[in-house]
C-alpha positions in Angstrom: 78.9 -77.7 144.8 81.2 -75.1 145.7 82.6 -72.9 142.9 86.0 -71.0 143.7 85.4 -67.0 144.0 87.9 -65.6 141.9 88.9 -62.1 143.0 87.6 -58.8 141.6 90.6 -57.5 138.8 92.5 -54.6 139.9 92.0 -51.6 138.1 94.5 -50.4 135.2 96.2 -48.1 137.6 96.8 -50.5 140.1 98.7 -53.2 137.6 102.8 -52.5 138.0 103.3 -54.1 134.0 101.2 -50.8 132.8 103.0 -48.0 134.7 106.6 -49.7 133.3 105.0 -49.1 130.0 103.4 -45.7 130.2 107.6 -44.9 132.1 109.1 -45.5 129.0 107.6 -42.7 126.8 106.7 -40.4 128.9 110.6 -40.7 130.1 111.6 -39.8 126.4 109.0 -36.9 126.1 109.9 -35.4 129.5 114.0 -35.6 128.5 113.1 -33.8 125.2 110.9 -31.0 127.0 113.9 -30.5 129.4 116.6 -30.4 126.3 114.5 -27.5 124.4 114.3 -25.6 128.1 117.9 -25.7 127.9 118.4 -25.0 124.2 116.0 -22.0 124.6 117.7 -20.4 127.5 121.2 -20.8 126.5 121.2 -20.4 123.2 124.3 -17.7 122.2 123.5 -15.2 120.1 125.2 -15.1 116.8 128.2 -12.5 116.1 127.9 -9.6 113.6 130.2 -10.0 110.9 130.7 -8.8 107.5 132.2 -10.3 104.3 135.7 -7.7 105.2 136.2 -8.6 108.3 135.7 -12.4 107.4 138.4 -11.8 104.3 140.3 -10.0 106.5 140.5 -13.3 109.3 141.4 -15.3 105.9 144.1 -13.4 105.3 147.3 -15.4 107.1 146.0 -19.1 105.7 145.6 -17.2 101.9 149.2 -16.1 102.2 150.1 -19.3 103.3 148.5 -21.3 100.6 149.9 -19.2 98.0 153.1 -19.4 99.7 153.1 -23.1 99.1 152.3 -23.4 95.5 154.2 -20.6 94.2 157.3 -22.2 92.2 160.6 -21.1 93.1 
């Protein structure tokens, strides 16, 4: 009696389902490599200041606030 040859299984590379679940991660990890590229690289660098010349910015909004609750 004849028996039905069933065909040789494909290797892992060659079945779609695995590549569409091997995309999804290495999607996220490649999106995160290219988000600390751009971090790095454009990163600003951060102003000097000193405790004066933030008092000194204050200044207007102080006068303000005390303007406000001063009675009359």
């Amino acid at each position: 009696m004849n028996t039905p040859v069933s065909p040789l299984p494909l290797p892992w590379w060659r079945v779609t389902m695995v590549w569409l679940v091997i995309a999804g991660p290495a999607s996220v990890v490649l999106a995160s490599l290219v988000t600390a590229v751009f971090v790095w690289h454009g990163a600003d660098r951060p102003l000097p200041t000193s405790a004066a010349a933030e008092a000194e910015a204050m200044t207007p909004a102080t006068r303000a606030r005390n303007h406000v609750v001063t009675p009359r």
